[in-house]
Structure formats: structure tokens, C-alpha cells
LUMNU-66215 format. One line per field, with one value per residue (C-alpha): residue number from 1; chain; residue in three letters; x, y, z. Coordinates in nm, 4 decimals, always signed. Each point is the difference from the previous one (the first is absolute). Layout:
BEGIN
filo: (NUM,...)
gutor: (A,...)
tise: (ala,...)
x: (X,...)
y: (Y,...)
z: (Z,...)
END
This chain:
BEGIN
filo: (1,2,3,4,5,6,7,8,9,10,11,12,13,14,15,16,17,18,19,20,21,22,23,24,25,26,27,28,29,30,31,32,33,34,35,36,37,38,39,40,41,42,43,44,45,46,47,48,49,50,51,52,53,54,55,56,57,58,59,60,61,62,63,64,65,66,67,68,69,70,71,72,73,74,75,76,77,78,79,80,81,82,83,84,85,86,87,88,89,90,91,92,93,94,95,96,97,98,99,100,101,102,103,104,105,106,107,108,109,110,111,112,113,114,115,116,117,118,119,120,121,122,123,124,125,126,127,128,129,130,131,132,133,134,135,136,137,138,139,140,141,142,143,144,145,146,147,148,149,150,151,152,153,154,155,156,157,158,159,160,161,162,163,164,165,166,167,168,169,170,171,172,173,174,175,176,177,178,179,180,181,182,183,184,185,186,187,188,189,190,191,192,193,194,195,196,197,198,199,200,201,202,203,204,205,206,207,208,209,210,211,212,213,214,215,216,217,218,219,220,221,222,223,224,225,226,227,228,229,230,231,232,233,234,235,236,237,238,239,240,241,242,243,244,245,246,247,248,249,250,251,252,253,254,255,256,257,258,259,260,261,262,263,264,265,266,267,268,269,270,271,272,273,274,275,276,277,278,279,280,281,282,283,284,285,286,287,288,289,290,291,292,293,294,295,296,297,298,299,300,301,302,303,304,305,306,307,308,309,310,311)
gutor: (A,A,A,A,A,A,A,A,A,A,A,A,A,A,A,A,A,A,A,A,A,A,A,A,A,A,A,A,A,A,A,A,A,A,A,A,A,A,A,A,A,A,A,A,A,A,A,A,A,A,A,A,A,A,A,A,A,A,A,A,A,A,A,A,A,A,A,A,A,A,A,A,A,A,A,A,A,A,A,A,A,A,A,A,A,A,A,A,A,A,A,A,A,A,A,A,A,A,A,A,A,A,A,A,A,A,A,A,A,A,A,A,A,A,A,A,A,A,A,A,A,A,A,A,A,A,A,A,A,A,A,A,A,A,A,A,A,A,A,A,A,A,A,A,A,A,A,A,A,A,A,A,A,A,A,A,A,A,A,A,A,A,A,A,A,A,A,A,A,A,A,A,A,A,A,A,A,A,A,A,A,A,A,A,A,A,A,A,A,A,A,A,A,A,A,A,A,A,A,A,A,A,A,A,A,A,A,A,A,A,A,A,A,A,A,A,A,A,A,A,A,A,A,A,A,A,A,A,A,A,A,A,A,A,A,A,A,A,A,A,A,A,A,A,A,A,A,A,A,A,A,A,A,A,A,A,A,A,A,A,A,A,A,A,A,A,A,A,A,A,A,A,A,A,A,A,A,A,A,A,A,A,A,A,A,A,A,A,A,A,A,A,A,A,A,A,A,A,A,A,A,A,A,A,A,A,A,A,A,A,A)
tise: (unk,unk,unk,unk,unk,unk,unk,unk,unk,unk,unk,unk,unk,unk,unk,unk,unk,unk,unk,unk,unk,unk,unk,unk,unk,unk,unk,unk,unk,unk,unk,unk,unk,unk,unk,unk,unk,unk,unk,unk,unk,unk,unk,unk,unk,unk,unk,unk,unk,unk,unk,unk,unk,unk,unk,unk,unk,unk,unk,unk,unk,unk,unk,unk,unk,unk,unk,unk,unk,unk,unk,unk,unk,unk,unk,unk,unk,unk,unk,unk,unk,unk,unk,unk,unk,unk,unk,unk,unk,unk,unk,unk,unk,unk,unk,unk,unk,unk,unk,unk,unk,unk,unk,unk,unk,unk,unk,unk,unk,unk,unk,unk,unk,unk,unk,unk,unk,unk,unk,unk,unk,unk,unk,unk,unk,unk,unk,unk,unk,unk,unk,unk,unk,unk,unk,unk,unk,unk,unk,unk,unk,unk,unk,unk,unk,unk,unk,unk,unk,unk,unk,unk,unk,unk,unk,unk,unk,unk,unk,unk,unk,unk,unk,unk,unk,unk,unk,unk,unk,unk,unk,unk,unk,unk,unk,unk,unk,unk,unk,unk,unk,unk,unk,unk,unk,unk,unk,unk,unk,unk,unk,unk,unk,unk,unk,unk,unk,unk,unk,unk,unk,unk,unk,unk,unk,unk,unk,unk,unk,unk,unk,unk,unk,unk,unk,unk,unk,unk,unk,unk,unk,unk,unk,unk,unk,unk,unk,unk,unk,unk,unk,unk,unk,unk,unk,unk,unk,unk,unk,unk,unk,unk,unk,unk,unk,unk,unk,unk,unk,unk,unk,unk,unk,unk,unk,unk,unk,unk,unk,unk,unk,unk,unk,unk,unk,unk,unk,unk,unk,unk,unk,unk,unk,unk,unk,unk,unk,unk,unk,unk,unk,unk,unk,unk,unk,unk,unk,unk,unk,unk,unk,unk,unk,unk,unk,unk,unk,unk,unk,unk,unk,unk,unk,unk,unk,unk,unk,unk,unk,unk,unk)
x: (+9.2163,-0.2101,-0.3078,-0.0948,-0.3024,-0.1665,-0.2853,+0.1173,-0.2972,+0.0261,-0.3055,+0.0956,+0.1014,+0.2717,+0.3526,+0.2078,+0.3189,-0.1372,-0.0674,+0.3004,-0.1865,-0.3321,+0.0703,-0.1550,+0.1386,-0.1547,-0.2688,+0.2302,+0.2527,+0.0076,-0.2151,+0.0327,+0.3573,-0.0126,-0.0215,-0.0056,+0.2274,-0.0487,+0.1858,-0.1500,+0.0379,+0.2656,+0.1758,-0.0574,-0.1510,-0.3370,-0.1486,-0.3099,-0.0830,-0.1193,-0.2908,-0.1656,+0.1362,-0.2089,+0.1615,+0.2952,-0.1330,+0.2021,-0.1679,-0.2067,-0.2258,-0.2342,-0.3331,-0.0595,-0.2997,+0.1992,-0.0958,+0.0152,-0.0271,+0.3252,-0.0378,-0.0181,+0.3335,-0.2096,+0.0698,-0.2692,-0.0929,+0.0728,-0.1525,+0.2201,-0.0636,-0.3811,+0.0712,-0.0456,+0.3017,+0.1062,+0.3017,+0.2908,+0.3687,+0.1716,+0.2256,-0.2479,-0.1753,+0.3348,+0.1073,+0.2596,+0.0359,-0.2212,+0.1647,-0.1467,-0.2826,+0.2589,+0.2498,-0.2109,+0.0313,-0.1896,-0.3231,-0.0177,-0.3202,-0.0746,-0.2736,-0.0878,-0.2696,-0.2480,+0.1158,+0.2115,+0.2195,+0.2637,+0.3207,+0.1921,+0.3973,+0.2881,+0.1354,+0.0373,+0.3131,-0.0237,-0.2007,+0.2516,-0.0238,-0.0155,-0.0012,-0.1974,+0.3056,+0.1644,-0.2507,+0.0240,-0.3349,-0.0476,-0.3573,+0.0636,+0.1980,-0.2035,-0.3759,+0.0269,+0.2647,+0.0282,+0.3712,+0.2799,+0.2216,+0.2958,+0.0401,+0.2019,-0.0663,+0.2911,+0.3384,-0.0931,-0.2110,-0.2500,-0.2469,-0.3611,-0.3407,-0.3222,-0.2660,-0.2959,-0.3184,-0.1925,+0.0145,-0.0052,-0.3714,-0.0802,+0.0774,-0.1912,-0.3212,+0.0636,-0.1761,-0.3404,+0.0842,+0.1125,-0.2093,-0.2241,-0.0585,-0.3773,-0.0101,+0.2437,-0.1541,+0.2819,+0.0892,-0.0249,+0.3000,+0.3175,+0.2426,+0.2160,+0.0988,+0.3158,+0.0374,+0.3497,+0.0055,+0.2945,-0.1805,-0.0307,-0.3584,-0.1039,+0.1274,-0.2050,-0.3119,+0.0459,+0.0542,-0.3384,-0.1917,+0.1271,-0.0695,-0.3649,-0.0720,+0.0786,+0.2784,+0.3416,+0.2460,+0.3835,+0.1229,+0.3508,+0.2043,+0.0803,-0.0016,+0.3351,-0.1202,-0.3319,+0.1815,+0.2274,-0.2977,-0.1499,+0.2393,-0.1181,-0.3323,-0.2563,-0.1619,-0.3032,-0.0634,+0.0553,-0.3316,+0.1380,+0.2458,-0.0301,+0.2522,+0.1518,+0.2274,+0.2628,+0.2150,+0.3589,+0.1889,-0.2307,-0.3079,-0.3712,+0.0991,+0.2955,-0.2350,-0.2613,+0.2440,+0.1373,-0.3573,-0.0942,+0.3149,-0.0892,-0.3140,-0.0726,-0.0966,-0.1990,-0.3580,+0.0695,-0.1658,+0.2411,-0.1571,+0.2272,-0.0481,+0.1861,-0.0660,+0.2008,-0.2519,+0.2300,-0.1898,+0.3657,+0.0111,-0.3986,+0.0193,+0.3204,-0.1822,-0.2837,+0.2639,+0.0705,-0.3372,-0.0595,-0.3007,-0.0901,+0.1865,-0.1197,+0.0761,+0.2069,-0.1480,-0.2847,-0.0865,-0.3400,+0.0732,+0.2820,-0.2898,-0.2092,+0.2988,+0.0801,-0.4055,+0.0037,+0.3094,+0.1811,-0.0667)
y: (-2.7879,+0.1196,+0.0989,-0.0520,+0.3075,-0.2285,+0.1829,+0.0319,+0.0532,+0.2515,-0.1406,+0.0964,-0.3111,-0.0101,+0.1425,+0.2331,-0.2068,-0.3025,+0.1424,-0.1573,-0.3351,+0.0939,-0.0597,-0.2345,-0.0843,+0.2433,-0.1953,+0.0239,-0.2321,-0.3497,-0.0936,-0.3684,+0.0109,+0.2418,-0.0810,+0.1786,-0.1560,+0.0630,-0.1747,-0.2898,-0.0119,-0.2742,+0.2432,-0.1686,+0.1928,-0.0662,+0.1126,+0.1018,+0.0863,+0.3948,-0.0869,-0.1144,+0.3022,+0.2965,+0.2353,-0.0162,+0.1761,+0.0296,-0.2285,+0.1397,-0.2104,+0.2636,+0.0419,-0.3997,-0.1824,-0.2854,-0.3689,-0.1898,-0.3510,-0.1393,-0.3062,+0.2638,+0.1854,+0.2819,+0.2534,+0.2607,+0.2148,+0.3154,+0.2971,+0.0503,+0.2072,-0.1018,-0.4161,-0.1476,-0.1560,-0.3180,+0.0305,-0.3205,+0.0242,-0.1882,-0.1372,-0.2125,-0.1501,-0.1284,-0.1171,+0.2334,+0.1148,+0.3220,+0.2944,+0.2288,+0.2364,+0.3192,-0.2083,+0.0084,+0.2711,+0.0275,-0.1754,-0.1236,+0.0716,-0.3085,-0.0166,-0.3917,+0.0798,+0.0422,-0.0016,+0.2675,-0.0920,+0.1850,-0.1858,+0.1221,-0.0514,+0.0880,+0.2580,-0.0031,-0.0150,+0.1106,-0.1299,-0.1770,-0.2080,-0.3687,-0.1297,-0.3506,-0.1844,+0.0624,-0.1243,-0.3307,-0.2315,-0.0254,-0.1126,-0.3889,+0.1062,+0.2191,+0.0748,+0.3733,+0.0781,-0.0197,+0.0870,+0.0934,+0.2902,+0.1354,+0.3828,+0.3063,+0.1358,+0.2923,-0.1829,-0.3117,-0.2521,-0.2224,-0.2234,+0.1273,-0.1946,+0.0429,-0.0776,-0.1733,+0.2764,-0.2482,-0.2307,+0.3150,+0.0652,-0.3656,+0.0143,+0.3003,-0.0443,-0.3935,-0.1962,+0.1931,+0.0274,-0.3750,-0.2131,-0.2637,-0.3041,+0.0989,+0.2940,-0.2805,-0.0498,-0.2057,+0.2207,-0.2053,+0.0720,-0.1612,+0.3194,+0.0185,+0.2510,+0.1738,+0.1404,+0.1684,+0.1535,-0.0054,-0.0460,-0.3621,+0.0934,+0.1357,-0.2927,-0.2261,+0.1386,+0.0162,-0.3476,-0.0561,+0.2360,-0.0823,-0.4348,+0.1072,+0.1286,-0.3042,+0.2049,-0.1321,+0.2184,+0.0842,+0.2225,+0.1441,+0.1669,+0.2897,+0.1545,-0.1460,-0.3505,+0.0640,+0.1421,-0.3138,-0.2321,+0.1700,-0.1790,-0.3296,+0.1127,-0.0189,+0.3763,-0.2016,-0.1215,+0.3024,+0.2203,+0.2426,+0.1144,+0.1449,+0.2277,+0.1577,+0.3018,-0.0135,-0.2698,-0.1407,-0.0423,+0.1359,+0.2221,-0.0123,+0.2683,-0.1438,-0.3049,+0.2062,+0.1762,-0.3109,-0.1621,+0.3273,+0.0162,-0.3439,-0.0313,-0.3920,+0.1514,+0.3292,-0.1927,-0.1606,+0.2101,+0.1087,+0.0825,+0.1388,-0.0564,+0.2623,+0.1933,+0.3010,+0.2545,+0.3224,+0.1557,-0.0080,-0.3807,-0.0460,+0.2512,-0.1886,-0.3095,+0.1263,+0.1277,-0.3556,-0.1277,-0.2145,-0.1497,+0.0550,+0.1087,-0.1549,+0.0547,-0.1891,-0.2572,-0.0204,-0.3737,+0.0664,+0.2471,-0.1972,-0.2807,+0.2468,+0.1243,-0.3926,+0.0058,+0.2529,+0.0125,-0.4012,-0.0819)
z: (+15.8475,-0.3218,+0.0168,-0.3390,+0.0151,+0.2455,+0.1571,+0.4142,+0.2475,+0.2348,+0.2849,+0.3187,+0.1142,-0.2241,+0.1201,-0.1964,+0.0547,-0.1264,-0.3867,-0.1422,+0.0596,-0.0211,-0.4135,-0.3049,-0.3431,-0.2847,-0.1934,-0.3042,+0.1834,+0.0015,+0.3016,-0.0250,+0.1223,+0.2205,+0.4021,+0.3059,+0.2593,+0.3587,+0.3020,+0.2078,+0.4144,-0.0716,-0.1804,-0.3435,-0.2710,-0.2090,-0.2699,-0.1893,-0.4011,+0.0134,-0.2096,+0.3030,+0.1730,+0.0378,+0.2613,+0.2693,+0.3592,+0.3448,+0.2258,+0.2914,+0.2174,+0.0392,-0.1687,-0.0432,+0.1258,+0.1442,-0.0372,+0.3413,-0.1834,+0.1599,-0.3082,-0.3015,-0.1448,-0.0730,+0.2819,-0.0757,-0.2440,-0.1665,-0.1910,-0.3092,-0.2677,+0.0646,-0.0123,+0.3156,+0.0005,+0.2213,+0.1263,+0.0812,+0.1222,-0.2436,+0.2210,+0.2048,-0.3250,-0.1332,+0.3164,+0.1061,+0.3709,+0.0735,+0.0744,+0.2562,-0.1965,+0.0221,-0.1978,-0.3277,-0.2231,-0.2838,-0.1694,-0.3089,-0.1550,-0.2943,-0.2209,-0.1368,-0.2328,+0.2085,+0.3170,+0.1777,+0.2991,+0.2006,+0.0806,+0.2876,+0.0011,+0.1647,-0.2821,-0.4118,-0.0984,-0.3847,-0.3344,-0.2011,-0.3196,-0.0109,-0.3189,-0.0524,-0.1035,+0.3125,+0.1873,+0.2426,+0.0231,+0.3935,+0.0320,+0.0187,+0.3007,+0.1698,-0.1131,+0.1371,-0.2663,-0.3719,-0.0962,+0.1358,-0.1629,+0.0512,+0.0211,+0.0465,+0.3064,+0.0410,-0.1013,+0.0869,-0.1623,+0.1944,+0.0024,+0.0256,-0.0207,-0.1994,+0.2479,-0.1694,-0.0020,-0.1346,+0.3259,+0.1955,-0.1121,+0.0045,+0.3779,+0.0438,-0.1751,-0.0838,-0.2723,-0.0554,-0.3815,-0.0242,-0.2663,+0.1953,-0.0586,+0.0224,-0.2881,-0.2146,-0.3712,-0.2186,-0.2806,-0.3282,-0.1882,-0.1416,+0.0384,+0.2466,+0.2669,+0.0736,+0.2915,+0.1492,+0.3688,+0.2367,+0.3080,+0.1617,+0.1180,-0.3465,-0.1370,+0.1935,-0.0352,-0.3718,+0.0243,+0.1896,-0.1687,-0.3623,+0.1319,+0.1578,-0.4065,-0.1368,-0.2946,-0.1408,+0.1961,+0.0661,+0.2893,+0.0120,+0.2339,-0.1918,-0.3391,-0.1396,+0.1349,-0.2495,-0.3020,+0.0189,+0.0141,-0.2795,-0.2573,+0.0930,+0.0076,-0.3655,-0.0194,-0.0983,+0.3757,+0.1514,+0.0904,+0.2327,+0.1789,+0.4026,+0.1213,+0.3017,-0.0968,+0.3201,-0.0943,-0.0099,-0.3098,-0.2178,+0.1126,-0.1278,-0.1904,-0.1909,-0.0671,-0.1691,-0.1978,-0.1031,-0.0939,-0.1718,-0.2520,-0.1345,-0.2449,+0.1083,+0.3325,-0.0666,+0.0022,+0.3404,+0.2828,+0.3100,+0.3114,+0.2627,+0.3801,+0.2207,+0.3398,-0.1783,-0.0132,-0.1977,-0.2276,-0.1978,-0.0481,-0.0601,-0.3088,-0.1031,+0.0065,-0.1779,-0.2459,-0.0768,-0.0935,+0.3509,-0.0269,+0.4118,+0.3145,+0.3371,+0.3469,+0.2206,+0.1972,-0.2157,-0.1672,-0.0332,-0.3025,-0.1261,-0.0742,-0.1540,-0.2746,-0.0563,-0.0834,-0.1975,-0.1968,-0.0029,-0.4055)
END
């Protein structure tokens, strides 16, 4: 397991034994395709992108103002690294049986943009490459999921799930960034929108949001599914394009890149929507001339960039 001069924590809560997992990819590597994996109580595995990863910690109960809301996932709260952090068992928001409280291991501390939140799973297994073209679109199956990979997990290769983060901070915090039908003013233009996400709930409120403004759009499923549309599409109409980087097939990314080595697109503003908050994939963004980069779920600014940069 490399550690790729990842910086390892040494707070007291963390064990010795555990810093072979307690590890991140460098921010020279390729974060986009790069997942930690960790084991679910039905003995499947997950995983997540380690650009929403911040640290790995061994799980201990103690120290957490607990919440006694029986209809809330969020168990309590916890001091970490000076973010009070809420804390969930994976396991019970996915649906998975609970495990008794000694059975879980470690916590998975994620940062969406904004928001920090500490996951609590049975163990991590590894972080392990998936590369976008291996990738299986899930979400039209189950909402809770975008893909479905498989991966090699010691000699064997299985199957392994991307949960959706995005619906995992919808059902947290729910729609309080959602455009209303109250703050709605049509926005007067011919352009049209493209917008790629693989999450079903993204997807839908695009579609609301993108309806409410009264603007010619196109949602896709992933990046391939937009770079394919583009050749029936005239560069004339087009006014902007909205992106989520973690994608099947091809990533935000590998859009951009292919948008940015073609002249007839250079003038069209791309404004990327992602809950990866690594300061390695914002600066390569940057790198590429994005026009904005908005936190996941967060409609309200995606109206404001269609304001200010559709042509």
C-alpha cells in the first residue's frame, strides 16, 4: 500500500497499527480515479473518490455529543480537527443491517465543499484505481448509487459500488439550495445549456431548475453521452456547458480537455459542479480556464453562472 508522501496524522485517537490505511493519493496523482474502498455489513464493498476524503481515523464512540433523534441518521457529533463534525454509520443510510457499534472500525472523514461529515464503516480495504471507462451506470437502478465497478481486491476481482454523495447530502440537509419557484426570473436567452452529472437526483433537479429559468437545455448521463451529442449539436446554440467531474466513461475532466483542444469551443464558458473539495483538482481546473466551480447540491449558484455567463 503506497503512501505516495501523504501526510499521516498522529492524534491520539489514531492507532499505530492502522497507518497502512490511514493513507491519500499525492496531489500529483490522478485523483479523479482514485477511490477508497471499504467493506459494507453485507460484506459487499463501496467506494468513495479521495478528493472528498480528508483523513482515515479508528472509530471510537467516545468524545461525541450524541443525537437522541431516533428519525435522523446522524448519531451525534464529533470534534475533528476543530469541525464539528456529524457523524452517520454508513451502513444504516444505505440500508444495510447495523452491526453492533464495536463492529465498526474506522471513520471516514469527507469534505463536500462545504460541509464536513464523518462516515463510519466496518473497515477500508485499500484505494484502488477505477478508471471512467470501466465504470457501470447504476443510478436508474438504485438512486443511492451511481456506478458500479469492478475491482481488484487481492487476487480476485469484484464488484464494488459508488454510493451517490450527492443524495447523501440531499438527505441530510435536503433542498435548502434548490431554485424556487418564488426567486424564478426567466432568463432571456436563445443558448442552450449542457449539463452532464451521473447522479439521478442531480439530474432531476437540473431538469427543474434549468425548466423554472425558462433556457433551451440538454442533460446527459455522463461525459461520453455529451461529447457524442455534441456532433449533432450547432456550436452556435450552445451557451454553456455545466459539469460534474465524477463520471463514467469519460470524466469532467476528459470533457474539458476535449472542449479545450478544439478552437470552435474556447469562447463557450464551462462551469463545473462538484462536491470534490482537493485543493489538487480545483487548481487543475483553474489550470484549464473554467469559468466557475460550485458546490454540490447547490442550484441556487448554478442559476447565477447561467446569469452571468450563457451568451
Amino acid at each position: 500500500m503506497p503512501h505516495n508522501n501523504t501526510q499521516i496524522s498522529n492524534e491520539d485517537y489514531l492507532d499505530e497499527d492502522e497507518i497502512d490505511l490511514v493513507k491519500l493519493v499525492s496531489a500529483s496523482a490522478d485523483i479523479a480515479s482514485q477511490y477508497v474502498v471499504f467493506e459494507g455489513s453485507n460484506g459487499e464493498y463501496y467506494a468513495i473518490n479521495v478528493a472528498k476524503v480528508t483523513e482515515l481515523f479508528v472509530f471510537q464512540k467516545d468524545n461525541i455529543a450524541v443525537n437522541n433523534d431516533k428519525n435522523n441518521i446522524i448519531i451525534g457529533t464529533a470534534d475533528i480537527r476543530s469541525h464539528m463534525t456529524p457523524l452517520i454509520y454508513f451502513d444504516e443510510w444505505f440500508g444495510n443491517k447495523n452491526f453492533e457499534t464495536t463492529a465498526y472500525e474506522l471513520l471516514i472523514l469527507c469534505h463536500f465543499s462545504s460541509e464536513y461529515l464523518g462516515l463510519i464503516v466496518k473497515q477500508v480495504i485499500d484505494i484502488i484505481s477505477i478508471e471512467p471507462a470501466h465504470m457501470y451506470n447504476n443510478a436508474k437502478h438504485n438512486e443511492q448509487t451511481t456506478f458500479i465497478a469492478k475491482v481488484a481486491i487481492g487476487k480476485k476481482l469484484l464488484l464494488c459500488t459508488v454510493f451517490d454523495t450527492d443524495k447523501l447530502l440531499y438527505d441530510l440537509y435536503g433542498n435548502d439550495k434548490a431554485v424556487t419557484d418564488k426567486q424564478v426570473q426567466p432568463i432571456q436567452s436563445n443558448k442552450m445549456v449542457l449539463f452532464a452529472d451521473d447522479s439521478k437526483l442531480i439530474r432531476k433537479m437540473a431538469y427543474d431548475t434549468f425548466d423554472k429559468l425558462g433556457v433551451r437545455f440538454k442533460i446527459y448521463d455522463d461525459g461520453q453521452e455529451l461529447l457524442d451529442a455534441l456532433k449533432t449539436i450547432n456550436i452556435d446554440d450552445i451557451g454553456i456547458f455545466l459539469l460534474d467531474i465524477e463520471m463514467p466513461k469519460k470524466t469532467g475532466i476528459d470533457v474539458i480537455n476535449e472542449l479545450r483542444n478544439q478552437a470552435s469551443y474556447s469562447n463557450i464558458p464551462i462551469v463545473v459542479h462538484t462536491n470534490m473539495a482537493n485543493s489538487s483538482i480545483t487548481g487543475a481546473l483553474n489550470s484549464k480556464k473554467v469559468s466557475k466551480i460550485i458546490g454540490k447540491v447547490d442550484f441556487e449558484s448554478i442559476e447565477s453562472a447561467i446569469r452571468e455567463y450563457i451568451l
